[in-house]
Each structure stands twice: as structure tokens, then as C-alpha cells.
DOBA-429864 format. One record per residue (C-alpha): residue number from 0; x, y, z; residue in three letters. Coordinates in steps of 0.25 Angstrom, whole numbers, plus 5000, padded with zeros to 4 digits. Layout:
pos/X/Y/Z/code
NUM/X/Y/Z/ALA;
...
REM end
This chain:
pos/X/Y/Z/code
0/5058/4990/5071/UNK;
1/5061/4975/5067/UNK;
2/5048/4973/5062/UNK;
3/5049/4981/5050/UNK;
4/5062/4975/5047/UNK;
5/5052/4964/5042/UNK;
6/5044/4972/5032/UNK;
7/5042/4967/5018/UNK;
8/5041/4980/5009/UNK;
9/5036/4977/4995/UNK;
10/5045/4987/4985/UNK;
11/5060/4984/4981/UNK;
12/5068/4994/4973/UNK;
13/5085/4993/4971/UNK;
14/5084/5004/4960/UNK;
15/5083/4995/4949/UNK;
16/5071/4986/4953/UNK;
17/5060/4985/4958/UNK;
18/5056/4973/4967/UNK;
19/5043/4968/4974/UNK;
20/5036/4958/4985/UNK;
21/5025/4952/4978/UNK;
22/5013/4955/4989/UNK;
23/5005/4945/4982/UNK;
24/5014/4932/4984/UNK;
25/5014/4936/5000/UNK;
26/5014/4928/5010/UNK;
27/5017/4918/5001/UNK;
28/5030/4922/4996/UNK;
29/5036/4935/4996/UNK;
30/5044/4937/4982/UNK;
31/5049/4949/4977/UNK;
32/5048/4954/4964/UNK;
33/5055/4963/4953/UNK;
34/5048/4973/4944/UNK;
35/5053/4971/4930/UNK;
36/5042/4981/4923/UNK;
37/5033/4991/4925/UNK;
38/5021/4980/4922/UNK;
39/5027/4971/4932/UNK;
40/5025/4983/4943/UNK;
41/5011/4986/4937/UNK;
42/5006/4971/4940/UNK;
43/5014/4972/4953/UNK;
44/5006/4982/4958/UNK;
45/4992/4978/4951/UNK;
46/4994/4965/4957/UNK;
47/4997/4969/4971/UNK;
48/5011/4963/4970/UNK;
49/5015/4977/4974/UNK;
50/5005/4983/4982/UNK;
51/5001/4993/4995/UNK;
52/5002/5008/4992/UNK;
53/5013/5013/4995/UNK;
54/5021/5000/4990/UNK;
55/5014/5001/4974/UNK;
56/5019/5016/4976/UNK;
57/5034/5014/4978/UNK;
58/5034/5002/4968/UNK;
59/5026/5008/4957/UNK;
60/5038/5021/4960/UNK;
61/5051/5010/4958/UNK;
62/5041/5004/4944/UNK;
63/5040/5016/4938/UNK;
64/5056/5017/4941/UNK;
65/5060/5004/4935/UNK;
66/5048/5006/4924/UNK;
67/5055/5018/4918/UNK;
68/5073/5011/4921/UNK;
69/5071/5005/4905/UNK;
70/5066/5017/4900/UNK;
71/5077/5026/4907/UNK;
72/5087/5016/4901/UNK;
73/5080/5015/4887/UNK;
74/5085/5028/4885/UNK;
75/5069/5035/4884/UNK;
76/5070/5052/4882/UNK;
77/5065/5057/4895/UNK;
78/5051/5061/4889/UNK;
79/5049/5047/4885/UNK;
80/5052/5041/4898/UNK;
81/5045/5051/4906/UNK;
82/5032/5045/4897/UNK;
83/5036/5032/4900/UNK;
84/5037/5036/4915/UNK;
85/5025/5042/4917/UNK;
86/5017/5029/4909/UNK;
87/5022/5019/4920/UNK;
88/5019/5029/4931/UNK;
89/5004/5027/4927/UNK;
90/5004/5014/4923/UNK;
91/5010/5011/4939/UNK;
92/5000/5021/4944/UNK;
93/4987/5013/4937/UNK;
94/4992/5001/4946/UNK;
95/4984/5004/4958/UNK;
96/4974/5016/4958/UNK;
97/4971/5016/4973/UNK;
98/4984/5017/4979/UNK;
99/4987/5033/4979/UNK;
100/5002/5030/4984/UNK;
101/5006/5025/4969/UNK;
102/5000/5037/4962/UNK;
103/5008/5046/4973/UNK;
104/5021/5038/4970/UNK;
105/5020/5038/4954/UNK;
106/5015/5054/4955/UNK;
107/5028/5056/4960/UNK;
108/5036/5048/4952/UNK;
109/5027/5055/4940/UNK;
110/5033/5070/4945/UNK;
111/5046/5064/4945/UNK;
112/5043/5058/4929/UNK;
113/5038/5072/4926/UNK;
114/5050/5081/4933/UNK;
115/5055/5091/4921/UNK;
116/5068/5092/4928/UNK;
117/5072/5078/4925/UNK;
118/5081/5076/4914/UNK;
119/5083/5063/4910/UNK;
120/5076/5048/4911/UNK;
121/5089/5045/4920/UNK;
122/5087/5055/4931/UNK;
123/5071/5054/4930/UNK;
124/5072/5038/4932/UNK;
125/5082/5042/4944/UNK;
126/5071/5051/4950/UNK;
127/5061/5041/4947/UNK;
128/5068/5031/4956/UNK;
129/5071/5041/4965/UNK;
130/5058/5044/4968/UNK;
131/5051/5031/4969/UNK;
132/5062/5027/4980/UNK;
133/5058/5040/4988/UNK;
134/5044/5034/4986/UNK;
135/5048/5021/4993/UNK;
136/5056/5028/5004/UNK;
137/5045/5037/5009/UNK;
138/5035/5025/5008/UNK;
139/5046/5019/5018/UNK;
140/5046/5031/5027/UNK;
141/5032/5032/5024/UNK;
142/5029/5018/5032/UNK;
143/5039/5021/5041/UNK;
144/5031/5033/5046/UNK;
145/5017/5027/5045/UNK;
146/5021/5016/5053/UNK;
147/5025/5025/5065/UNK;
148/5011/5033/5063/UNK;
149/5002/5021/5062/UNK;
150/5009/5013/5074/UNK;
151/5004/5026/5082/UNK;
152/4991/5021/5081/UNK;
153/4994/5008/5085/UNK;
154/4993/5004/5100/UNK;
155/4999/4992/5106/UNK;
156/4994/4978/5105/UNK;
157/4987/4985/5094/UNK;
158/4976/4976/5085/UNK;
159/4977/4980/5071/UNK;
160/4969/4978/5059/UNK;
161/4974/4979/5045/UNK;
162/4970/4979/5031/UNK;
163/4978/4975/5019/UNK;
164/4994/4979/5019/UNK;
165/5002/4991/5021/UNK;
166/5013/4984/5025/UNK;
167/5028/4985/5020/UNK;
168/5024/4977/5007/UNK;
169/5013/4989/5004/UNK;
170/5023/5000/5006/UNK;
171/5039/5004/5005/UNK;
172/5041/5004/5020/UNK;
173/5033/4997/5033/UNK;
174/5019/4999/5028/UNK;
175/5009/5007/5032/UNK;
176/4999/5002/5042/UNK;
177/5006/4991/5044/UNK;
178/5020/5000/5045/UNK;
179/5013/5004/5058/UNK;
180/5010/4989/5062/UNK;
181/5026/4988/5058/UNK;
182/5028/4999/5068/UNK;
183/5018/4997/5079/UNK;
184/5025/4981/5078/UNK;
185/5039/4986/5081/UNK;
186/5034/4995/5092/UNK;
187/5029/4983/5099/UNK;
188/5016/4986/5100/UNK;
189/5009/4971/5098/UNK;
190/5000/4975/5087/UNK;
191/4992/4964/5081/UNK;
192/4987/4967/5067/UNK;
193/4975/4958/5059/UNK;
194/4976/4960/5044/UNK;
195/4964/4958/5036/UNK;
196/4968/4950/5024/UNK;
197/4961/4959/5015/UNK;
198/4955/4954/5004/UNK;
199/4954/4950/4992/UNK;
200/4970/4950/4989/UNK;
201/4974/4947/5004/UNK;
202/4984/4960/5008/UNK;
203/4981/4957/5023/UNK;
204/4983/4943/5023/UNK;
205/4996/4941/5013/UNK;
206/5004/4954/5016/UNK;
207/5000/4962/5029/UNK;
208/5000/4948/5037/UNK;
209/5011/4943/5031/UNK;
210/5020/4958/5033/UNK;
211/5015/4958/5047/UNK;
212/5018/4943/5052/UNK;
213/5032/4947/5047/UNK;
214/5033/4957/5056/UNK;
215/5029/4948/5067/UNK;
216/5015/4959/5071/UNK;
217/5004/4949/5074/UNK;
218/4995/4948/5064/UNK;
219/4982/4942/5062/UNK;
220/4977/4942/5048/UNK;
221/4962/4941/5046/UNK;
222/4952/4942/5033/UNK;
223/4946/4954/5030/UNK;
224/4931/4950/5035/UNK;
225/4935/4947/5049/UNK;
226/4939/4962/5052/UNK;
227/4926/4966/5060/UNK;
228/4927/4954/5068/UNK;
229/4942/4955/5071/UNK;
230/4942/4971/5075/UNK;
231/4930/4969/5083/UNK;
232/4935/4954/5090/UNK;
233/4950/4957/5090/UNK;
234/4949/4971/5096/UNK;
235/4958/4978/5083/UNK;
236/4961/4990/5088/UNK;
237/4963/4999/5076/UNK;
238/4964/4996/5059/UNK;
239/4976/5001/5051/UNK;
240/4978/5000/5035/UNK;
241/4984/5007/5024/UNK;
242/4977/5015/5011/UNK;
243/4980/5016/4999/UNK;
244/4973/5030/4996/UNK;
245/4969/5041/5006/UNK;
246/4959/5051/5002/UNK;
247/4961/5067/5009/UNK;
248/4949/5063/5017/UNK;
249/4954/5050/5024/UNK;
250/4948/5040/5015/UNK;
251/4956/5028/5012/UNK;
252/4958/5018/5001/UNK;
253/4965/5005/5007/UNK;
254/4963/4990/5003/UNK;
255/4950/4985/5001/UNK;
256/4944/4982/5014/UNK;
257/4949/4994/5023/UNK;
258/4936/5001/5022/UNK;
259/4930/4989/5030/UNK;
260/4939/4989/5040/UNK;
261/4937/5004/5043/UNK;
262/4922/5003/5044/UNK;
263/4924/4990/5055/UNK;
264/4935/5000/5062/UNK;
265/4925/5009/5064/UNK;
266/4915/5000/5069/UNK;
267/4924/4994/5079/UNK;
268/4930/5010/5082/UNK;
269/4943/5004/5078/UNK;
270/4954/5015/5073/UNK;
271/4956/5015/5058/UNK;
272/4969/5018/5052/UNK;
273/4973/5020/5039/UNK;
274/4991/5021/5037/UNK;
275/4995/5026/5025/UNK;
276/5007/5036/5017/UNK;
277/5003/5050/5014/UNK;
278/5005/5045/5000/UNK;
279/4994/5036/5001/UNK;
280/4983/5050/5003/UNK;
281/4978/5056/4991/UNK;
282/4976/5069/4993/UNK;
283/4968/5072/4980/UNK;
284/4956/5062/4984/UNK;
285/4946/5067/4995/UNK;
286/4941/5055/4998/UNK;
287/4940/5039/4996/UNK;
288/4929/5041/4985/UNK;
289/4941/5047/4976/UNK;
290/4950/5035/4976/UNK;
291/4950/5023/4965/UNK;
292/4949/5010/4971/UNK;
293/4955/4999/4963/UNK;
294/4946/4986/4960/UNK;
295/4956/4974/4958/UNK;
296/4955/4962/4949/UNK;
297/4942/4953/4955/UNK;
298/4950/4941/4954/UNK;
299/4956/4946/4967/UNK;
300/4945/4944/4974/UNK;
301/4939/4932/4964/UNK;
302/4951/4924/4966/UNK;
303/4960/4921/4980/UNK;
304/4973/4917/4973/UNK;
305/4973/4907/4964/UNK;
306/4958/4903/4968/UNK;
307/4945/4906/4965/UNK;
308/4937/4913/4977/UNK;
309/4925/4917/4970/UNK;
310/4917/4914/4957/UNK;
311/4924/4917/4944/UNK;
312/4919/4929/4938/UNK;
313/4911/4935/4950/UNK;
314/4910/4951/4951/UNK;
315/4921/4954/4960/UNK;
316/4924/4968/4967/UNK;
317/4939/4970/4971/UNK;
318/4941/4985/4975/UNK;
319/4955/4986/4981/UNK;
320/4954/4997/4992/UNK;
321/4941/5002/4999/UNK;
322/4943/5017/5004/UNK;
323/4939/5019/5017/UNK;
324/4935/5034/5024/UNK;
325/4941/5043/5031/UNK;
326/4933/5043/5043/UNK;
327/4934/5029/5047/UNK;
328/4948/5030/5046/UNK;
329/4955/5034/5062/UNK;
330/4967/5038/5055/UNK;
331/4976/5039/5043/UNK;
332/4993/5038/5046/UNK;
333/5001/5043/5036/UNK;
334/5016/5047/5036/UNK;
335/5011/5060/5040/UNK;
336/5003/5056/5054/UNK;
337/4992/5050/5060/UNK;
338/4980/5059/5052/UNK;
339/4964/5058/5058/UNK;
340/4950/5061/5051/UNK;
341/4946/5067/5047/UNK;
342/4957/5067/5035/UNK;
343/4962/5078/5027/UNK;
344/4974/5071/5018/UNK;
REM end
């Protein structure tokens, strides 16, 4: 498939460095940055220079590698750098609260940190490493396989409404939702796809147009409030998006305005799909009411850029996820198949 030769993952590691695409300078430029400190991969993330689920998962793995390369050379006793492991592996945890794929990956880069059987800050380091490319790698095969699952559900000459990106810049491999417009593109099935450019800090419009228009699928970007008129006057015949945190009951955490979209969906009786890694399901919340929301600096939404869009000072609410429930949701795809309600992760 020539398409996904086009893809522009967001996470480079050589073994000794750590490298990433800054999402917020796109479309403008796309530079590519190095981590020289754990602080400089806090602000990455926090700042939404790294960002996307599974993305924040394998950087944070490859930051808490580098993080921990001068103590290991320092010469620390292996109690002592143990300590030290296990503080950076909070500190990256804390970055983003909703995302359920970062405290997945650090959990098992903590067993790692607490194995008994390993001997010295050396070989731990080397296990480290290890496993945070393992993590990456099944990311990759992850996409691969979400890709194939979701372009099942996508007919030809398909119209397709997104929300936010899960494209190769929010993931190690082709993406999630949009790994299967990746796939369904390269099965030649003239898919078109509308991005909502969701508000306040512009996903849809700067990454998921810019990442689809590469790959040449036709793509029609619009603003958030034009969806109900857009599914009902351009005939959209089914919505897919990513999450961020699945509950066992099917509810779903995902970028501020996903719940909206859900409940025009099912006005129109439009199929609502929701494309996501297994790692993404947390089996130990029962439903959306369990799960954290992050509320982000107001001067997101205050502020466009540079420029003042509202009056200095006002009360501002900028929750960064909405959770939306099981039952308006037709589907959930992960790795593992194509699942129905009612949900039992």
C-alpha cells in the first residue's frame, strides 16, 4: 500500500535519543525535535508537542529510558537508581491523567524497575530500553491490525466523519481510525473523509487534514458546529474516532466533542464507531463516570495563538475529553475484533 509509505509518525528513537515532530508548529512547518531531559519530555507532552494516546505511551517509555542513561553512568547503587527510576515514572504518569495507555505503558516498565532478579543498573537500563521498544513495536502491529478491522466497516465511496487525530502522528504505526481510512485508501475504495477541526486547539484542522491530504484521500475539513448540517445535507454514512480511555461497559472518553457527534449520529441513524488498542480499555473502571477528565489552561480557549479571542479574564471551561456511552456507540474495534453492545471489556 503506497499510501502508508506517506505517514508521518511522531516518536524517533536510535537508542541513545529521543526525537520528536512538534504537532503544534503543523501545518506550518514540521520540525523535529530532541529530548535533552526529562523536563523537556514533561513540557512535551503537557504542551501537546507530543500527543495522542498511544504516541504519549511509547515516548514517555523511551523518556524514562534516557531520563535514567546519567544516572546509570553516574555510577548510582542499584537501590538508589531504582528510587530514582520509579520518581520519573510518576512524574511522566502525572502528565496526562486521561489517556489510560500511558499508565499501561509506565506499569510495565514499573514491573521491570521492581524485578528482584536484576542485578545491576547496567542490565536494568538494558531491560528498560528493551521494553519500551517492545512497546513501540506492538503499537505498530497494533495500527497494523486496527487498520484491517476498521476498513471492514467501511464501504465504497464511503463518506466519513472524523473528530480529532489518530493518525500516525498520535500513534507508533498508521493510526487508529485513520489507520483504517489509510487502509480502506489503498484498497481503492474512494472514501471521502470531513474532519471537524475540533476545537479549541485545532487537531482536526492542523493534523488530521494535513496527514490525510498527504496521503492524497479527499478530504473536507469543517468547524465543529457544522456537523449536524453536514451529516444530514452530505449524506455521511458512518462516524469513526479514537479514545483515549474505555470503561468495561463501552463508555468512552475521547477529545472534547465526541459526545456531540454520538448523539447527532444517532439522530440521523448513522453508525458510530469508536477504533482503539486494547491498551486503550481499562478494565478496572465500570463505567465513564469513573474516569478523570483533564481541564486545560483557559487560555486555550481565551486566546487563538497570539490573539485575543475573548475578554481578558473571563470564566473559562476547557475540559479536554467528553466521555460518551456505551449504548450510542455501534462498535468498538480493537486488535482483538470488531466488539458490539452491549460491551463487557
Amino acid at each position: 500500500m503506497n499510501t502508508i509509505l506517506k505517514i508521518q509518525t511522531g516518536v524517533e528513537w536510535t537508542g541513545d535519543r529521543l526525537y520528536y515532530i512538534d504537532q503544534t508548529r503543523i501545518p506550518l512547518e514540521v520540525i523535529r525535535e530532541e529530548v535533552g531531559s526529562l523536563e523537556a519530555a514533561e513540557e512535551a507532552i503537557v504542551s501537546l508537542k507530543v500527543r495522542g494516546a498511544p504516541a504519549i505511551a511509547t515516548f514517555a517509555s523511551f523518556a524514562l529510558v534516557l531520563s535514567l542513561q546519567k544516572d546509570s553512568s553516574a555510577g548510582l547503587p542499584l537501590g538508589d537508581f531504582r528510587r530514582s527510576a520509579l520518581k520519573n515514572l510518576a512524574r511522566l504518569i502525572s502528565t496526562r491523567p486521561t489517556a489510560v495507555n500511558l499508565s499501561h505503558a509506565m506499569q510495565r516498565m514499573r514491573q521491570v524497575i521492581e524485578d528482584p532478579a536484576v542485578s545491576s543498573c547496567d542490565i536494568l537500563l538494558e531491560l528498560l530500553q528493551r521494553k519500551a521498544e517492545e512497546i513501540q513495536q506492538e503499537d505498530k502491529d497494533l495500527c497494523a491490525s486496527l487498520g484491517r478491522l476498521g476498513n471492514e466497516l467501511i464501504g465504497a465511496n464511503a463518506r466519513i466523519m472524523t473528530h480529532c487525530n489518530t493518525g500516525a502522528l498520535a500513534t507508533a504505526g498508521i493510526g487508529t481510525a485513520i489507520g483504517a481510512f489509510y487502509t480502506a485508501h489503498g484498497a481503492n475504495k474512494n472514501i471521502s473523509v470531513f474532519a471537524c477541526e475540533t476545537r479549541p486547539l485545532l487537531q482536526g484542522s492542523r493534523l488530521t487534514s494535513w496527514e490525510l491530504d498527504r496521503a492524497g484521500i479527499r478530504t473536507v475539513l469543517i468547524t465543529d458546529n457544522m456537523a449536524a448540517h453536514i451529516m444530514r445535507d452530505e449524506k455521511i454514512d458512518l462516524v469513526m474516532v479514537g479514545a483515549d480511555r474505555i470503561a468495561r461497559n463501552g463508555d468512552t472518553a475521547n477529545k472534547i466533542g465526541t459526545l456531540g457527534l454520538a448523539i447527532l449520529a444517532k439522530y440521523y441513524d448513522i453508525p458510530f464507531y469508536v477504533v482503539a488498542p486494547s491498551t486503550s480499555v481499562d478494565p478496572s473502571i465500570g463505567s465513564g463516570s469513573e474516569i478523570e477528565i483533564e481541564e486545560r489552561n483557559p487560555e486555550e480557549v481565551r486566546r487563538f495563538r497570539a490573539e485575543q479571542a475573548s475578554p481578558p479574564g473571563i470564566p473559562v471551561r476547557n475540559p479536554a475529553f467528553d466521555v460518551t456511552p456505551g449504548q450510542l456507540i455501534s462498535a468498538i474495534v480493537t486488535e482483538n475484533g470488531i466488539h458490539r453492545p452491549p460491551y463487557s471489556f
